[in-house]
Each structure stands twice: as C-alpha cells, then as structure tokens.
C-alpha positions as CSV (number, residue, x, y, z in Angstrom):
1,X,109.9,87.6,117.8
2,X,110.4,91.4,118.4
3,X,108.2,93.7,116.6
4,X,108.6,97.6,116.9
5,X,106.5,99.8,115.6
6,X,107.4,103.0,114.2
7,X,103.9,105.2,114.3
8,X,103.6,108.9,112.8
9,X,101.3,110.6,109.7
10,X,104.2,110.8,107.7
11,X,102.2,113.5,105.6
12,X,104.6,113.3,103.6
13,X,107.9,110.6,104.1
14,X,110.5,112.5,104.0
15,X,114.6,111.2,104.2
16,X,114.4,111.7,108.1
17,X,111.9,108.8,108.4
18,X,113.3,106.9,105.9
19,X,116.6,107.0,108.2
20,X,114.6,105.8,110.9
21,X,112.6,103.1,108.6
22,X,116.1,101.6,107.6
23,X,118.0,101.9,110.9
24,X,115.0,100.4,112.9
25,X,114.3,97.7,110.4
26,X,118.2,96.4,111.2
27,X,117.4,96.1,115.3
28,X,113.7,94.0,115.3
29,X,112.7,91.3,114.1
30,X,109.7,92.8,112.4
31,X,109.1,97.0,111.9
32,X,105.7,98.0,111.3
33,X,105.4,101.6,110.5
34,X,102.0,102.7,111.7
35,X,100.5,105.8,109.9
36,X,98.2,107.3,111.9
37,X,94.8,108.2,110.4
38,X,94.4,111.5,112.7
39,X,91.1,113.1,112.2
40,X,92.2,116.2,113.8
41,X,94.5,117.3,111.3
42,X,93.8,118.6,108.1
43,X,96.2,115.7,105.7
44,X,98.0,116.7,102.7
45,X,97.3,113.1,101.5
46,X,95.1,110.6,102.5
47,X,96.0,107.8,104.6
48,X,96.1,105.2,101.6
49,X,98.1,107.4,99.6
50,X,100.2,107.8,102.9
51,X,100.6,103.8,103.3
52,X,101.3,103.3,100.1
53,X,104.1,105.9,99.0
54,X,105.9,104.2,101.7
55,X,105.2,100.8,100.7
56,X,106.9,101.7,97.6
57,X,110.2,103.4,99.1
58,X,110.4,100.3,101.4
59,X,109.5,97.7,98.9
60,X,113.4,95.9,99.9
61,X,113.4,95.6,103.3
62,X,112.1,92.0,103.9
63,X,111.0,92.6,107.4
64,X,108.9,95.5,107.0
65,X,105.2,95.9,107.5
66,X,103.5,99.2,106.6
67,X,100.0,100.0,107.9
68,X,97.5,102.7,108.5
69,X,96.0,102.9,112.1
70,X,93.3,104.9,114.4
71,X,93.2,106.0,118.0
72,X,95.8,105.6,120.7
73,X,99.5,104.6,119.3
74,X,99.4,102.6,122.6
75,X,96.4,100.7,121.7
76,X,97.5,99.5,118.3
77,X,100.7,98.7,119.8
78,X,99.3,96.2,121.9
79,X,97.2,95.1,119.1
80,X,100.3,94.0,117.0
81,X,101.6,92.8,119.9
82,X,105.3,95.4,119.5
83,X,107.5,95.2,122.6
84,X,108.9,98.7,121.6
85,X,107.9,101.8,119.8
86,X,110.4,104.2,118.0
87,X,110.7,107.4,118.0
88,X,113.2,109.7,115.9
89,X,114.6,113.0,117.9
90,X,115.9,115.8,115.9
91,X,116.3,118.2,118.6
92,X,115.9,118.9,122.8
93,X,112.3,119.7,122.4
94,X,111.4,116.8,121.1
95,X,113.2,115.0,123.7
96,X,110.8,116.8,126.7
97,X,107.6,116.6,124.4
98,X,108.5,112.5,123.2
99,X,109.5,111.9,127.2
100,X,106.0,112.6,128.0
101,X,104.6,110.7,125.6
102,X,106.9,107.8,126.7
103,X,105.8,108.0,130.4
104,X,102.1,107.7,129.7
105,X,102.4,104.7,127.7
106,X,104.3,103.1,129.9
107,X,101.4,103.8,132.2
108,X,99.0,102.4,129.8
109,X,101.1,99.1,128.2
110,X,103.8,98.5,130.8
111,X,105.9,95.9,128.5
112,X,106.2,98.6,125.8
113,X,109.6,100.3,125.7
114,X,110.2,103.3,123.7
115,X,113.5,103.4,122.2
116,X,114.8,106.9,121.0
117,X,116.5,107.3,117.7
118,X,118.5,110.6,116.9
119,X,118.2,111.8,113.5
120,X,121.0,111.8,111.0
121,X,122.7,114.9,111.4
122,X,121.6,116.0,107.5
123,X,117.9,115.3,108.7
124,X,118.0,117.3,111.9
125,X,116.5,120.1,110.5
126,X,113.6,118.2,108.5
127,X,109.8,117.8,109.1
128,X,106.9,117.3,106.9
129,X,105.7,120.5,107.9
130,X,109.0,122.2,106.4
131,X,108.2,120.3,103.1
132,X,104.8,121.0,102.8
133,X,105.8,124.7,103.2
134,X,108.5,124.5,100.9
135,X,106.4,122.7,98.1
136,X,103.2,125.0,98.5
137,X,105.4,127.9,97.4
138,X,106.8,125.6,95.0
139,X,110.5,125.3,95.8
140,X,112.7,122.7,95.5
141,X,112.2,119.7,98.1
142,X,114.8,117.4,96.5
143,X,116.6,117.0,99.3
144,X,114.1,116.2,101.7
145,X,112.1,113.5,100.2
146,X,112.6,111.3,97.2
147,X,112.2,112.3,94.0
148,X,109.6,109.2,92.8
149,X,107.2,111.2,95.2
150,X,108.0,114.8,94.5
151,X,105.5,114.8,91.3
152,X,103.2,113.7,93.7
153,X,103.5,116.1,96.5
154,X,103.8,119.2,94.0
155,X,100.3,118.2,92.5
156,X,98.6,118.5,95.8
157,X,99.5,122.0,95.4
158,X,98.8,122.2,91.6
159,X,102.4,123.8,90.8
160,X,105.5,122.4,88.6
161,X,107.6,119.9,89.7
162,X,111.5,121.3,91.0
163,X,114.0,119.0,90.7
C-alpha cells in the first residue's frame, strides 16, 4: 500500500490545498494530510479546529486520513510509514525553498520521495496568509476558501461574514 502524506498548518484550507487534497488522493493508496501543530507560529485556529474543518470538506474521499502532528514532518512520515510526501508549488521560489526541504529529508528518511504538485493556475496566487489578511480587514474571501468555513474564519476576527 502507498501512503503519501500531505503535511502543512493549513491555517486556514483554502481551494489551493483542496486541489492538492483531491489530485493527491487520486495517485496513493491512502493520503493522510498532516496538520502540523507548529508552536512557533502564532495560529489563527487551533489545531483541532484545523483537523477538523478539513475532515468536513473531505468527508467523500474514501481514502483519506486527516491528522494533526508535532515535530519533524520527516519523523511522522516514517511513523505512518508514507513512501512520499507532497508538496503543492505555486511559484519558483517555492521550488528553491521546497528543494531544500526535499534534500534534507532525503538525508534523514532515504525511502521517502517528495513528489511536487503545481497549483492550479486559479490557485497560484493563493495562501493562507493572503486570506487571513483579506478576512482581518473583512473583505470578501469567497473565492479562496469555501463558503461552509468563511463564517468561521470571519469570527476569528469578530467582523461580518462577505459572501
């Protein structure tokens, strides 16, 4: 069996890793999407609310595992025993900075491959750091995540709901 795991903070989901979610879900066997628990950044949502806004939006792909996850991405790899790890790329400079990453895994878990996933071209653009900035001014984030969690996100920042 071929499990991949598909690690980030996903603080919040947005249609980007959705993309990835679905496309990477059709390749393995078994996806697990790790949500890291990183203690040095400052979360817009916790790592339950995290895990579990994507259980929801992923609730119909049979062959999907969502967990949460601390430490080394490499670590917890080999702990769910993945033979790959995914990684979306928007742009060039994530290529260098995700190339790195790559390398010193490989180091550290030499049967783990990293496969590379470009981004949809209407994702390219799109982070959870560009909708967190959008919805603390309270403007419309419709099209980067979907609307089941948009009440959500706009309460973190105690302002009205755009649709």
């Amino acid at each position: 069996m071929k499990i991949a795991l598909y690690p980030g903070s996903f603080d919040p989901v947005t249609f980007g890793h959705l993309d990835i979610i679905h496309r990477s879900a059709g390749v393995f066997d078994e996806l697990v999407v790790g949500v890291l628990n990183n203690r040095q950044k400052n979360a817009l949502f916790s790592i339950n609310e995290r895990v579990n806004m994507i259980k929801e939006l992923t609730k119909d792909i049979p062959n999907l595992r969502v967990e949460s996850f601390d430490g080394l991405m490499v670590d917890y790899a080999r702990e769910i025993h993945a033979t790959a790890v995914i990684r979306g790329l928007r742009a060039v400079t994530d290529f260098e900075y995700e190339l790195q990453i790559a390398q010193s895994n490989k180091i550290q878990y030499p049967e783990l491959e990293t496969i590379f996933l470009t981004t949809d071209i209407h994702y390219s653009y799109l982070s959870s750091t560009i909708v967190r900035e959008f919805a603390s001014y309270g403007g419309d984030i419709s099209h980067f995540v979907p609307a089941s969690i948009i009440p959500k996100i706009m309460d973190k920042y105690h302002t009205d709901k755009k649709e």
